[in-house]
PQR file of N, CA, C, O and H, with PARSE charges and radii, in Angstrom:
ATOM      1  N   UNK A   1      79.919  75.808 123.474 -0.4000 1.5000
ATOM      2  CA  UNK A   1      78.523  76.039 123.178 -0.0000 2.0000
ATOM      3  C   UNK A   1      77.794  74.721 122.955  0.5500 1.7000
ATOM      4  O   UNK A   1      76.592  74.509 123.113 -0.5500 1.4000
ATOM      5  N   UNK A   2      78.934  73.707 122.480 -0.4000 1.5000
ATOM      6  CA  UNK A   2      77.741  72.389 121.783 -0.0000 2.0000
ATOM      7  C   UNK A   2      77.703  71.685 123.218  0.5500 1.7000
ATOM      8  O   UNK A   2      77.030  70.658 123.315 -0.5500 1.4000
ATOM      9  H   UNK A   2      79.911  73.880 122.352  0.4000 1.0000
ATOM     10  N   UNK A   3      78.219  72.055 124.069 -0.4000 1.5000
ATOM     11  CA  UNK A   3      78.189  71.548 125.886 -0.0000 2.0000
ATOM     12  C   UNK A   3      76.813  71.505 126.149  0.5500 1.7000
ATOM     13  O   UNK A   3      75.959  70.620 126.204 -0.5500 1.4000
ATOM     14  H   UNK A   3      78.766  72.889 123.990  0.4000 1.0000
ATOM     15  N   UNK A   4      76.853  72.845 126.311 -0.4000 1.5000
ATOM     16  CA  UNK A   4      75.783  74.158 126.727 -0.0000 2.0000
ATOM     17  C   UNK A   4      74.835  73.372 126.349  0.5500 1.7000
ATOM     18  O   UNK A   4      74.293  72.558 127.097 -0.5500 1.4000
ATOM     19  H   UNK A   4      77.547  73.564 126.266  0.4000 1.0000
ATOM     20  N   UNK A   5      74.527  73.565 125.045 -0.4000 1.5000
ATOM     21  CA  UNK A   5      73.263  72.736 124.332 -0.0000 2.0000
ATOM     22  C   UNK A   5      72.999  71.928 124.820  0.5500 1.7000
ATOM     23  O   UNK A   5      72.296  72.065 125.821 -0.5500 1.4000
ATOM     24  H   UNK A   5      74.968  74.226 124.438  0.4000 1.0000
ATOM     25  N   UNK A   6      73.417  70.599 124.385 -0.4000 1.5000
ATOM     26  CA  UNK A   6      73.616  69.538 125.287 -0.0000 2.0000
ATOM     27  C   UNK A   6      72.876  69.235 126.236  0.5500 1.7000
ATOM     28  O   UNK A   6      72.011  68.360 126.226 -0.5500 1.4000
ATOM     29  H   UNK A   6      73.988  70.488 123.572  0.4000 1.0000
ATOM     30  N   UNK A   7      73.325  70.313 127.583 -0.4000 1.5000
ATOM     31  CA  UNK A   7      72.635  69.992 128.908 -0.0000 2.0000
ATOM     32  C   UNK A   7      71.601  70.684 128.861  0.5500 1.7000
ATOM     33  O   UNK A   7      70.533  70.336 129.365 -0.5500 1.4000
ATOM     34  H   UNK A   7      74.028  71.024 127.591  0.4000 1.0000
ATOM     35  N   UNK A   8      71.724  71.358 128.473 -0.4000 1.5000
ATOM     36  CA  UNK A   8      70.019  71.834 127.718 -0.0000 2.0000
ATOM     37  C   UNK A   8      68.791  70.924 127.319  0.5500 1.7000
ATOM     38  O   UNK A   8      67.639  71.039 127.735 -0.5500 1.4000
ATOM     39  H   UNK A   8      72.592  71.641 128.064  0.4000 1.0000
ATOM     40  N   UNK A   9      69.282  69.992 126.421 -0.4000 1.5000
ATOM     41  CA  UNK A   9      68.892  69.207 126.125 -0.0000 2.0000
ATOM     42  C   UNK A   9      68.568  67.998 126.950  0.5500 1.7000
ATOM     43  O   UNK A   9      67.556  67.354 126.677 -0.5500 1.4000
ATOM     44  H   UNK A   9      70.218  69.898 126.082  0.4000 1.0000
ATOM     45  N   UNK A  10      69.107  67.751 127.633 -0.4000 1.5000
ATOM     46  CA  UNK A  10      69.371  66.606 128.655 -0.0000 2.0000
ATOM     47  C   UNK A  10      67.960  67.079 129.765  0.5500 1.7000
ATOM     48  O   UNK A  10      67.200  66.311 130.355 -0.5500 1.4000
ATOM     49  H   UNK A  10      69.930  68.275 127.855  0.4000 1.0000
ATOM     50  N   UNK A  11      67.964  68.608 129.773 -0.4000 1.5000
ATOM     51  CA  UNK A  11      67.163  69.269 130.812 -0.0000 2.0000
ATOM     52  C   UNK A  11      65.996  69.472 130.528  0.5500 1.7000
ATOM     53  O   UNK A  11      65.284  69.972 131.398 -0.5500 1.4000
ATOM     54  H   UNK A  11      68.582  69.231 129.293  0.4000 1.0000
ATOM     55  N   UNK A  12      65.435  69.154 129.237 -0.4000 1.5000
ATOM     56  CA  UNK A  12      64.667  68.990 128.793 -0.0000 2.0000
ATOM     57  C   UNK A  12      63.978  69.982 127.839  0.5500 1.7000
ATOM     58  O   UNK A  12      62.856  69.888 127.342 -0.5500 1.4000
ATOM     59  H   UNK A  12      66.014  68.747 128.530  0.4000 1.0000
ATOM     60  N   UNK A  13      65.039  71.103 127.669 -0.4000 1.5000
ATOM     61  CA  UNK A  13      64.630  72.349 126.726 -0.0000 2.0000
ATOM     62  C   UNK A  13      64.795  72.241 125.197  0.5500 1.7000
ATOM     63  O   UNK A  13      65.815  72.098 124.524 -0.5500 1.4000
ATOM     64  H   UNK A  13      65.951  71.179 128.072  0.4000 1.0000
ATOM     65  N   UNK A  14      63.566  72.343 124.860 -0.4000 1.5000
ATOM     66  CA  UNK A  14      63.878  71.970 123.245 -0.0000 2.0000
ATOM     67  C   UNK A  14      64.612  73.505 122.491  0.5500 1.7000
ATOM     68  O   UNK A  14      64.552  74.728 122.626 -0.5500 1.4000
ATOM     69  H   UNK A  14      62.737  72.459 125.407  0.4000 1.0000
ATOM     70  N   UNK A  15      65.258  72.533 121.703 -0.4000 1.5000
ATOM     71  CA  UNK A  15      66.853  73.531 120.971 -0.0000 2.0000
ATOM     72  C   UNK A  15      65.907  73.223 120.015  0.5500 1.7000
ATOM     73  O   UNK A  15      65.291  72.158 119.962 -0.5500 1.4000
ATOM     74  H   UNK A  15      65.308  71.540 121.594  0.4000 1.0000
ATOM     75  N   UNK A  16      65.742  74.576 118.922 -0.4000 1.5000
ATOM     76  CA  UNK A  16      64.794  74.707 117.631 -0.0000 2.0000
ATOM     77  C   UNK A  16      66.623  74.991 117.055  0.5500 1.7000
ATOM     78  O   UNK A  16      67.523  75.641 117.586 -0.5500 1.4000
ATOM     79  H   UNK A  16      66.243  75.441 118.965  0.4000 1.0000
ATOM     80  N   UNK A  17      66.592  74.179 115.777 -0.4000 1.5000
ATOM     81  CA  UNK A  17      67.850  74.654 114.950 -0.0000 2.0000
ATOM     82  C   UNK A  17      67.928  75.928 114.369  0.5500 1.7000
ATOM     83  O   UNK A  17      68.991  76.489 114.102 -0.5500 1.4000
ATOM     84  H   UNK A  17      65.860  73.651 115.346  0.4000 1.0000
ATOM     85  N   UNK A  18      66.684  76.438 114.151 -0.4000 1.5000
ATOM     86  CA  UNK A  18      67.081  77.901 113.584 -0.0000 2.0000
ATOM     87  C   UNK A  18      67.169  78.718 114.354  0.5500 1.7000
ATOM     88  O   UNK A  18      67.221  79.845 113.863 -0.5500 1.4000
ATOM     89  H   UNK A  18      65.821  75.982 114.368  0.4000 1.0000
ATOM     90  N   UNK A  19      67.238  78.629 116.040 -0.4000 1.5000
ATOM     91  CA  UNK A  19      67.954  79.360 117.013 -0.0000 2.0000
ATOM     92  C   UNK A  19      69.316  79.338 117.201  0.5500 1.7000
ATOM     93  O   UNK A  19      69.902  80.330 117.633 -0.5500 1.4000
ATOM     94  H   UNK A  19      67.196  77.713 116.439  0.4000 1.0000
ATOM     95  N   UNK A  20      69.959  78.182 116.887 -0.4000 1.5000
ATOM     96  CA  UNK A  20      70.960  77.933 116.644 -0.0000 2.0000
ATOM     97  C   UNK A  20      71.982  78.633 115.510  0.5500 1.7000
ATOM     98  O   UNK A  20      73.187  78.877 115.559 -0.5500 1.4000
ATOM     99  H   UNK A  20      69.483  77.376 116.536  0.4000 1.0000
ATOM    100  N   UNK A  21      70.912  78.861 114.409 -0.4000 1.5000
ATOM    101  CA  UNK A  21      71.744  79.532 113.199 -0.0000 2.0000
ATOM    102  C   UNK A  21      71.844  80.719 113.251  0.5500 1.7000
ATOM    103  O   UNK A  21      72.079  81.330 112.209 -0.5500 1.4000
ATOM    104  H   UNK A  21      69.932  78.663 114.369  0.4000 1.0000
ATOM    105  N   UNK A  22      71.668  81.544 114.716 -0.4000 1.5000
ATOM    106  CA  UNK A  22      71.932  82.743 115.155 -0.0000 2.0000
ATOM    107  C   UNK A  22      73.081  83.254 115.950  0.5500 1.7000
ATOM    108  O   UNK A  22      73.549  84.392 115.936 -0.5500 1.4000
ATOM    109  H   UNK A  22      71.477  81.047 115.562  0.4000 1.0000
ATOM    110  N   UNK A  23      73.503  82.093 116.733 -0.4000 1.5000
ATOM    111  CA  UNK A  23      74.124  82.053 117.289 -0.0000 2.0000
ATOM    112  C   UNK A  23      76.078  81.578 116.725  0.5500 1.7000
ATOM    113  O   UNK A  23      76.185  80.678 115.892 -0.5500 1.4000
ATOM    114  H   UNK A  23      73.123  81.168 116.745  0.4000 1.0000
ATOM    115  N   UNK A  24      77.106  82.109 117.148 -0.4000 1.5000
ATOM    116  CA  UNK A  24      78.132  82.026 116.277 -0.0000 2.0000
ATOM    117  C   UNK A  24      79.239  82.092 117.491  0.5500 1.7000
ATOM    118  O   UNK A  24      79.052  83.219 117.949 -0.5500 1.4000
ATOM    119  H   UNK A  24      77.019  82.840 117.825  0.4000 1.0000
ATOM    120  N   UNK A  25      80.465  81.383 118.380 -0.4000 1.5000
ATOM    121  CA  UNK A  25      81.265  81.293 118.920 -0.0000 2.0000
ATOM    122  C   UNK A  25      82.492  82.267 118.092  0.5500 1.7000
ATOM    123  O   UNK A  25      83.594  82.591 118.532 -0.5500 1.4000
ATOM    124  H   UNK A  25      80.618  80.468 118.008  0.4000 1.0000
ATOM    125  N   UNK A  26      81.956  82.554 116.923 -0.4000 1.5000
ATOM    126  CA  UNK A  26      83.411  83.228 116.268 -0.0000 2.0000
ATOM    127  C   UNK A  26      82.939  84.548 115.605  0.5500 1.7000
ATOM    128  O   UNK A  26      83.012  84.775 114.398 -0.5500 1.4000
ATOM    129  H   UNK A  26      81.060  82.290 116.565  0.4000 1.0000
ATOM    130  N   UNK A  27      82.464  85.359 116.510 -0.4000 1.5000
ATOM    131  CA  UNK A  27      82.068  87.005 116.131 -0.0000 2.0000
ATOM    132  C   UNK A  27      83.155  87.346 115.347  0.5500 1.7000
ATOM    133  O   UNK A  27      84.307  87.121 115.716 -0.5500 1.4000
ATOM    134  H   UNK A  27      82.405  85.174 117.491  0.4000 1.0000
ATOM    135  N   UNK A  28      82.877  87.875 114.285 -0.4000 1.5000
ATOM    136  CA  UNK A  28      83.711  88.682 112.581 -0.0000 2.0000
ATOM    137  C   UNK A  28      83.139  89.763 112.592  0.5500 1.7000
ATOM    138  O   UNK A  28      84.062  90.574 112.656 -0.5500 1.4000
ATOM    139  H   UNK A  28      81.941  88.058 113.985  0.4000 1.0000
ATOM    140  N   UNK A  29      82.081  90.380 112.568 -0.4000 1.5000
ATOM    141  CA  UNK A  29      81.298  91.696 112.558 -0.0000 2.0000
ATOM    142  C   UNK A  29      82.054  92.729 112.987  0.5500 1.7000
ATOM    143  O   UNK A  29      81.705  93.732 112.365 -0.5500 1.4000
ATOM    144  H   UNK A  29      81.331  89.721 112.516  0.4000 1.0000
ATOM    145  N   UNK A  30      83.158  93.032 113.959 -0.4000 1.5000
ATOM    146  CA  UNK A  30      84.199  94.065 113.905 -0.0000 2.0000
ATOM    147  C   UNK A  30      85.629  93.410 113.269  0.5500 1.7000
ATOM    148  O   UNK A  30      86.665  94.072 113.324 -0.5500 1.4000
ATOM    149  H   UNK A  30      83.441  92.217 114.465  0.4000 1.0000
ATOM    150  N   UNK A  31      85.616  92.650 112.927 -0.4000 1.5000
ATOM    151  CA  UNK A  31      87.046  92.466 111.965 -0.0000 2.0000
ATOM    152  C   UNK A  31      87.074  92.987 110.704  0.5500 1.7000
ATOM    153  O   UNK A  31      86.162  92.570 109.988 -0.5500 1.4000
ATOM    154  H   UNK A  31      84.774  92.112 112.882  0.4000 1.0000
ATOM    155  N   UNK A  32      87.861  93.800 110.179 -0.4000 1.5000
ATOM    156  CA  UNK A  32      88.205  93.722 108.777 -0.0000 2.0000
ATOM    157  C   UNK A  32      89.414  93.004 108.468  0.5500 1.7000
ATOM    158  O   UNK A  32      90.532  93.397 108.801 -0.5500 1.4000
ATOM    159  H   UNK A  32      88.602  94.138 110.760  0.4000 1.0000
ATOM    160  N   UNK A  33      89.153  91.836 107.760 -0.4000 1.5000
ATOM    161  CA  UNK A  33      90.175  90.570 107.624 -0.0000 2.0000
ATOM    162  C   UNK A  33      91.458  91.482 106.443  0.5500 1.7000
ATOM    163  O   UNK A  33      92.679  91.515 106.593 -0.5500 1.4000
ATOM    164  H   UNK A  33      88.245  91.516 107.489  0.4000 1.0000
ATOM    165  N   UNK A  34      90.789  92.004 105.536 -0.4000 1.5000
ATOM    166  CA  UNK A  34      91.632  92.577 104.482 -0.0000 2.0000
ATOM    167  C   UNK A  34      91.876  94.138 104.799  0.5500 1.7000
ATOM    168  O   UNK A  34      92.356  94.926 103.984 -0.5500 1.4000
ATOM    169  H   UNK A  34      89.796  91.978 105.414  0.4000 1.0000
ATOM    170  N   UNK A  35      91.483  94.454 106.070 -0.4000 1.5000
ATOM    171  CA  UNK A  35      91.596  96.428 106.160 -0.0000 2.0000
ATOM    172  C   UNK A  35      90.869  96.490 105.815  0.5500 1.7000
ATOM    173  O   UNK A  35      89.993  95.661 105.571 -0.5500 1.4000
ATOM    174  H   UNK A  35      91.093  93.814 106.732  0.4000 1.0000
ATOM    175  N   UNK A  36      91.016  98.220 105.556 -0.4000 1.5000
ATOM    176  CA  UNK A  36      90.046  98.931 104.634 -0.0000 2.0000
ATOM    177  C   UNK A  36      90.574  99.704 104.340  0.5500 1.7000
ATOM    178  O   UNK A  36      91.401 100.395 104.935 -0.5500 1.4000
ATOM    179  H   UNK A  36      91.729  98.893 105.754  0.4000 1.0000
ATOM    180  N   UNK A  37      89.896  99.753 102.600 -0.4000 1.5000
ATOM    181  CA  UNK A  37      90.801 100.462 101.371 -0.0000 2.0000
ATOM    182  C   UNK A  37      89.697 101.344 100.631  0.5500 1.7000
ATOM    183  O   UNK A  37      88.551 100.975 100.375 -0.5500 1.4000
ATOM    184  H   UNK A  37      89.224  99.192 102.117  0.4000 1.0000
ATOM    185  N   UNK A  38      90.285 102.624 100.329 -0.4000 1.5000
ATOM    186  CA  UNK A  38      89.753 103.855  99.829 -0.0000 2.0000
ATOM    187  C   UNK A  38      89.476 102.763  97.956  0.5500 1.7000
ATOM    188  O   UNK A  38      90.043 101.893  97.295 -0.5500 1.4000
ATOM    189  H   UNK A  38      91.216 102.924 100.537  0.4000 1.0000
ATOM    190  N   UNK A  39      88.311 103.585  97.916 -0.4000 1.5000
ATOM    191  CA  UNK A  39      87.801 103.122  96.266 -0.0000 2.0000
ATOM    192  C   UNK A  39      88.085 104.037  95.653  0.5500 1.7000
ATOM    193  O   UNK A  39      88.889 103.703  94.783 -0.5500 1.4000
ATOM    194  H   UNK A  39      87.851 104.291  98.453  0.4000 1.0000
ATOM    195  N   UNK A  40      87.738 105.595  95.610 -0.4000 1.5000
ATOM    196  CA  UNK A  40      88.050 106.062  95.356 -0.0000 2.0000
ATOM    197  C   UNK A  40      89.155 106.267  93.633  0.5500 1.7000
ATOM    198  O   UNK A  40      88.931 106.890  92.595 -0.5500 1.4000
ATOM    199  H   UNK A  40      87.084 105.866  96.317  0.4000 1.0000
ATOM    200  N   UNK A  41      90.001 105.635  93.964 -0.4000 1.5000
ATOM    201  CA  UNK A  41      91.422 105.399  93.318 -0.0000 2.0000
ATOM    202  C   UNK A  41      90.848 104.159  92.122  0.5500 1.7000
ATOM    203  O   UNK A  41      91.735 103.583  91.492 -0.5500 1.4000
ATOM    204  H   UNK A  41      90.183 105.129  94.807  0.4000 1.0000
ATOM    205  N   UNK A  42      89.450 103.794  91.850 -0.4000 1.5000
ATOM    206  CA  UNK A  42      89.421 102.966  90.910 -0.0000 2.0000
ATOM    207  C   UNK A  42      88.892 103.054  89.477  0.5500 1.7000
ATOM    208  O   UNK A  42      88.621 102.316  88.530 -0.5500 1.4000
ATOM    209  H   UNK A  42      88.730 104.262  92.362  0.4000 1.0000
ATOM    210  N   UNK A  43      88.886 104.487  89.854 -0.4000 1.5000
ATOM    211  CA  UNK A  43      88.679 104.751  88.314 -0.0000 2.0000
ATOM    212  C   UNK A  43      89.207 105.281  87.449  0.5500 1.7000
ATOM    213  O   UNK A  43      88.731 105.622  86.367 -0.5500 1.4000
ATOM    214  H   UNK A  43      89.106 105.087  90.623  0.4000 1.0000
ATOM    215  N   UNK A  44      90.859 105.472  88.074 -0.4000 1.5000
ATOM    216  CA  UNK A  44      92.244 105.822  88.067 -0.0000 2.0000
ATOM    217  C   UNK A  44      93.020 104.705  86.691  0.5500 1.7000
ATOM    218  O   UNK A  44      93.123 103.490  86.858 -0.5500 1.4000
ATOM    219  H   UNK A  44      91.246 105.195  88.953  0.4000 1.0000
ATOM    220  N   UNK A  45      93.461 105.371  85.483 -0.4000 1.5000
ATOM    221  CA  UNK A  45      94.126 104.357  84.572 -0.0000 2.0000
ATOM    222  C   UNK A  45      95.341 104.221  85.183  0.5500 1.7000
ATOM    223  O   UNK A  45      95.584 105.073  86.038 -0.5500 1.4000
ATOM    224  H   UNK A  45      93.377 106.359  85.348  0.4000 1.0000
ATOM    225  N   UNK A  46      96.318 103.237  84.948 -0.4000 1.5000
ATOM    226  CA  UNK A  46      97.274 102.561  85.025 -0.0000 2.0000
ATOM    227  C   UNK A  46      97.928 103.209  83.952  0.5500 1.7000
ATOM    228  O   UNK A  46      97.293 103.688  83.013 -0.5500 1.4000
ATOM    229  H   UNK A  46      96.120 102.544  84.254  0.4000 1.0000
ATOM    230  N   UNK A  47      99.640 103.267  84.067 -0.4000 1.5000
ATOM    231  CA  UNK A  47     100.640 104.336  82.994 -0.0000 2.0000
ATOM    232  C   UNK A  47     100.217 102.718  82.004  0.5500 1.7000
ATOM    233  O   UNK A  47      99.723 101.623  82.270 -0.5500 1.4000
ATOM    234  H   UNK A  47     100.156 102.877  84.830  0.4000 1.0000
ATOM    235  N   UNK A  48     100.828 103.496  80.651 -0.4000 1.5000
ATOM    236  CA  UNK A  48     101.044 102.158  79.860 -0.0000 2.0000
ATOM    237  C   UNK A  48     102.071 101.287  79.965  0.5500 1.7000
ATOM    238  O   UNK A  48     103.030 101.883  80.457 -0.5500 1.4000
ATOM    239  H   UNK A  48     101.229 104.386  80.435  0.4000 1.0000
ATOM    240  N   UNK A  49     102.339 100.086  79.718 -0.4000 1.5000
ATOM    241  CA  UNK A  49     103.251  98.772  80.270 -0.0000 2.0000
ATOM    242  C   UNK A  49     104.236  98.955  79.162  0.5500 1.7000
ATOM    243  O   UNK A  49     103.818  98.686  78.036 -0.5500 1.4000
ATOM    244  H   UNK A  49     101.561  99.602  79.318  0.4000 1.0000
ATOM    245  N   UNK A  50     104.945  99.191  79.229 -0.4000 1.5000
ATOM    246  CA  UNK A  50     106.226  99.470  77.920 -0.0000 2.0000
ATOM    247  C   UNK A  50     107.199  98.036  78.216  0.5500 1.7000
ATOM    248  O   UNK A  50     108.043  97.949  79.108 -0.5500 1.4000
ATOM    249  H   UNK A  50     105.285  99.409  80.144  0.4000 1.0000
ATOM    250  N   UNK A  51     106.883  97.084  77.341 -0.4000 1.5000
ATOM    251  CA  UNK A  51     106.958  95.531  77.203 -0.0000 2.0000
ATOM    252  C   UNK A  51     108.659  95.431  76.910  0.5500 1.7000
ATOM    253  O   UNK A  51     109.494  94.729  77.480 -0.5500 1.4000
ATOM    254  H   UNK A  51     106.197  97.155  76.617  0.4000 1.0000
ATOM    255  N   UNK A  52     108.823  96.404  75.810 -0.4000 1.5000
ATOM    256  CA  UNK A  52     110.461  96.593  75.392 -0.0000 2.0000
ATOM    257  C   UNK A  52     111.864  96.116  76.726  0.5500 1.7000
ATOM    258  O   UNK A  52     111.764  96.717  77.795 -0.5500 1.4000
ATOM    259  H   UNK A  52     108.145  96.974  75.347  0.4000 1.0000
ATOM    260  N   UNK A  53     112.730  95.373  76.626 -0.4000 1.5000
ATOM    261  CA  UNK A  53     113.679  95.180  77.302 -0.0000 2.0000
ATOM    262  C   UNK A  53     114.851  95.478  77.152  0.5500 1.7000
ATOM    263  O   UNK A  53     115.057  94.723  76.202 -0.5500 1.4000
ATOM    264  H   UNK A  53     112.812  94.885  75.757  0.4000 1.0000
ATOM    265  N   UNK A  54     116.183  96.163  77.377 -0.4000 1.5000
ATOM    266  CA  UNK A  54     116.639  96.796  77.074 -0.0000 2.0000
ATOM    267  C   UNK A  54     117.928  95.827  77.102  0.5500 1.7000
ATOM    268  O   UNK A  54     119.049  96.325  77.205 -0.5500 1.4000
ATOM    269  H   UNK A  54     116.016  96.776  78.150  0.4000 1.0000
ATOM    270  N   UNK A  55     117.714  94.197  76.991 -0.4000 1.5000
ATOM    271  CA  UNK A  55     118.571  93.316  77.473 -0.0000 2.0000
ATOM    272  C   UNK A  55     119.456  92.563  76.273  0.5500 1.7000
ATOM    273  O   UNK A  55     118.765  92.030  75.404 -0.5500 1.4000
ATOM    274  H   UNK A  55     116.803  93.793  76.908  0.4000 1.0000
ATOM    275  N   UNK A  56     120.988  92.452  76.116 -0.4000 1.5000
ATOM    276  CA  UNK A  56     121.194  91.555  75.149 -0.0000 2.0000
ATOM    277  C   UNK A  56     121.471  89.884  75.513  0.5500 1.7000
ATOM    278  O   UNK A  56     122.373  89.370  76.174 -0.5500 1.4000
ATOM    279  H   UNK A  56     121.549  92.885  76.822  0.4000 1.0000
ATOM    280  N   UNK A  57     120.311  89.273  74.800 -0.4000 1.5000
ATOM    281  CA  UNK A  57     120.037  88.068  75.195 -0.0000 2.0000
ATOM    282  C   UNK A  57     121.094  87.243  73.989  0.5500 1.7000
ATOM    283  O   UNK A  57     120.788  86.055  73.884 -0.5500 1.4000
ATOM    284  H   UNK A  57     119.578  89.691  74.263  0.4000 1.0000
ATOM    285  N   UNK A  58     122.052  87.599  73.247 -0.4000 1.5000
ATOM    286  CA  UNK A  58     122.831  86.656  72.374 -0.0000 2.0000
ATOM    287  C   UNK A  58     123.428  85.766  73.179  0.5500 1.7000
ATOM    288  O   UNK A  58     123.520  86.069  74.368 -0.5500 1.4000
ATOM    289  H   UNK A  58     122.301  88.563  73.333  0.4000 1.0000
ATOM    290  N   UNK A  59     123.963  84.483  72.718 -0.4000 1.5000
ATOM    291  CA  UNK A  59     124.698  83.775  73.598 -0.0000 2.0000
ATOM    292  C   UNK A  59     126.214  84.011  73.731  0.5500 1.7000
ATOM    293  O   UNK A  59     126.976  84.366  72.832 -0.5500 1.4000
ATOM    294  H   UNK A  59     123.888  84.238  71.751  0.4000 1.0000
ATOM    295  N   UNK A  60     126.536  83.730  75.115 -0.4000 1.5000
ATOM    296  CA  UNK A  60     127.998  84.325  75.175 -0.0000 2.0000
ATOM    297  C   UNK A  60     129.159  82.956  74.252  0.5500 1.7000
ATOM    298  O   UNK A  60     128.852  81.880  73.739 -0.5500 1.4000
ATOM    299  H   UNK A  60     125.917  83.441  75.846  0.4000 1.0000
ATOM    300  N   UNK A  61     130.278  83.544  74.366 -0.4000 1.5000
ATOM    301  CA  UNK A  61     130.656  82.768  73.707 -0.0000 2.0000
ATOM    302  C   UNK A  61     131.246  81.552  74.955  0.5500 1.7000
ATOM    303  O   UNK A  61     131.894  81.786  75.975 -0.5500 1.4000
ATOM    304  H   UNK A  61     130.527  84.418  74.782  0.4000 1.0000
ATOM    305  N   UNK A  62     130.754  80.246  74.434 -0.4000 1.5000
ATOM    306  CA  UNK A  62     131.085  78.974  75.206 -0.0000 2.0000
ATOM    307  C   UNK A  62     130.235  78.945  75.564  0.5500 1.7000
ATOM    308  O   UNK A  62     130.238  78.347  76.640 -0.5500 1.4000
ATOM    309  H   UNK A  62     130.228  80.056  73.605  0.4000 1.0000
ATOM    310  N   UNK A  63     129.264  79.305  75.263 -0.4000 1.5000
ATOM    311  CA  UNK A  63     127.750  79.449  76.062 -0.0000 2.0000
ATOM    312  C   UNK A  63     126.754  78.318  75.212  0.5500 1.7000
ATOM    313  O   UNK A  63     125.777  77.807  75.759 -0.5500 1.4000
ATOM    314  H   UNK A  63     129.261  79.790  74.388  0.4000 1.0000
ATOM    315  N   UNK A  64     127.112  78.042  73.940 -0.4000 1.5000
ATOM    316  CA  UNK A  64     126.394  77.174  72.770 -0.0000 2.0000
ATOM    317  C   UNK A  64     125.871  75.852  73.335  0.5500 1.7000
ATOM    318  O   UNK A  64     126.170  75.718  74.522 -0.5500 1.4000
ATOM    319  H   UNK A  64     127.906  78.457  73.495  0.4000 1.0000
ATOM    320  N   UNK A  65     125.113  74.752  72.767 -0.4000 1.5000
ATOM    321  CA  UNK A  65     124.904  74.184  73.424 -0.0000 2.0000
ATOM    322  C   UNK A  65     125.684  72.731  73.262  0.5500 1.7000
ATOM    323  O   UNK A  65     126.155  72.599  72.132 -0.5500 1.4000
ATOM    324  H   UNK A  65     124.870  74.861  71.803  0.4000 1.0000
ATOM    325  N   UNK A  66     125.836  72.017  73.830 -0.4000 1.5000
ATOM    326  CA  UNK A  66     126.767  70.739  74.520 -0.0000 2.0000
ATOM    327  C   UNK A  66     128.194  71.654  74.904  0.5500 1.7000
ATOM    328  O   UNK A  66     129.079  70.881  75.271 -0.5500 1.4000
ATOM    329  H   UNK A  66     125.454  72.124  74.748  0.4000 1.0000
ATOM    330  N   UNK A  67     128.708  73.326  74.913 -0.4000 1.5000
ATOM    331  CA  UNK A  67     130.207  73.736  75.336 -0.0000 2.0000
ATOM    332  C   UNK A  67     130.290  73.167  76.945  0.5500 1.7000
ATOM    333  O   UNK A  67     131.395  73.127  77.486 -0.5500 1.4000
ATOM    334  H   UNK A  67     127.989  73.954  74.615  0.4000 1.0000
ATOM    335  N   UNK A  68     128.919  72.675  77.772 -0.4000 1.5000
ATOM    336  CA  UNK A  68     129.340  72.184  78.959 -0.0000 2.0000
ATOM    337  C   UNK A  68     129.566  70.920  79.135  0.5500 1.7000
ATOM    338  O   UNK A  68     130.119  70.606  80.189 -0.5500 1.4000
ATOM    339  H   UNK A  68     128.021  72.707  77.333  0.4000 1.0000
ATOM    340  N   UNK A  69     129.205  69.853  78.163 -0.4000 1.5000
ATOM    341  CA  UNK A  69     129.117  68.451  77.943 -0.0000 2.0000
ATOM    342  C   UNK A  69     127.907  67.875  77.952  0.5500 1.7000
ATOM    343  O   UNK A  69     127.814  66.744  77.475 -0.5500 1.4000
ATOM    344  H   UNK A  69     128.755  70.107  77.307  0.4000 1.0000
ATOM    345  N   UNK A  70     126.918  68.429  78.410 -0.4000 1.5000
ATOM    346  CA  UNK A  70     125.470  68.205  78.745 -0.0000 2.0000
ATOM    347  C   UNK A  70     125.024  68.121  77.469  0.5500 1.7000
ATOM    348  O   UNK A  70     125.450  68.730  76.487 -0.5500 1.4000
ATOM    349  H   UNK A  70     126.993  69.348  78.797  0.4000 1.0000
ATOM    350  N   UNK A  71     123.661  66.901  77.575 -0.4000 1.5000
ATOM    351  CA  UNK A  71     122.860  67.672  76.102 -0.0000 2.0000
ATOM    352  C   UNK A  71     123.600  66.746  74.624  0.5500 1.7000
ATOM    353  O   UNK A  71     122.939  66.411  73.640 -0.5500 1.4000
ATOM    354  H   UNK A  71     123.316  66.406  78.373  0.4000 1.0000
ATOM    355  N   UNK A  72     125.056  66.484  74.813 -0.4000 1.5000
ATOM    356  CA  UNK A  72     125.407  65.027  74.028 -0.0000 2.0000
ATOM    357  C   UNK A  72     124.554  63.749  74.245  0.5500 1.7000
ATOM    358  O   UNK A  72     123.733  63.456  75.115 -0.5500 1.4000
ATOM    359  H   UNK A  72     125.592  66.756  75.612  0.4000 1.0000
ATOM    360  N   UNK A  73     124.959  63.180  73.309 -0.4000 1.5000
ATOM    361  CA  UNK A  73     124.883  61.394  73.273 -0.0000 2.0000
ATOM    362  C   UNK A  73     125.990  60.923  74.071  0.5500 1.7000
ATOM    363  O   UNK A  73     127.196  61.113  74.230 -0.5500 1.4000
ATOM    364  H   UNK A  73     125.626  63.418  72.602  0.4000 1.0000
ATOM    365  N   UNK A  74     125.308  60.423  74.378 -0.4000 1.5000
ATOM    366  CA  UNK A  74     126.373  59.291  75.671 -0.0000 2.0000
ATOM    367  C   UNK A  74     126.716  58.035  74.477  0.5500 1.7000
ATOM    368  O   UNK A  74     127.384  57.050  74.791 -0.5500 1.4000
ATOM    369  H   UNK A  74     124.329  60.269  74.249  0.4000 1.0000
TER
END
């Protein structure tokens, strides 16, 4: 397109810039970049987040810290 112009220009046709700001080499107007998603569903609560872990985090044994050598004074 900036060719186009160009010899346009060369030809002696005056290019007004706000003709220009109409014009776009990269049509988006039928893309949906993200889909399309039902709204619907947004006024929908979320269950509650039950934070609790059901994990035993004690240390094993040999597990303490310097039992690998690391973590001493040299």
């Amino acid at each position: 397109m900036a060719e186009i112009v160009r010899r346009l220009q060369e030809e002696g046709h005056v290019i007004d810039p706000e003709d220009l700001a109409h014009i776009s080499p990269y049509l988006t107007e039928h893309i949906r970049r993200f889909g399309e998603y039902s709204t619907h569903e947004l006024g929908l609560q979320p269950e509650a987040n039950n934070p609790h872990l059901d994990v035993d985090f004690s240390p094993l044994p040999g597990d303490g810290p310097g039992a690998d050598g690391y973590g001493q004074a040299a």
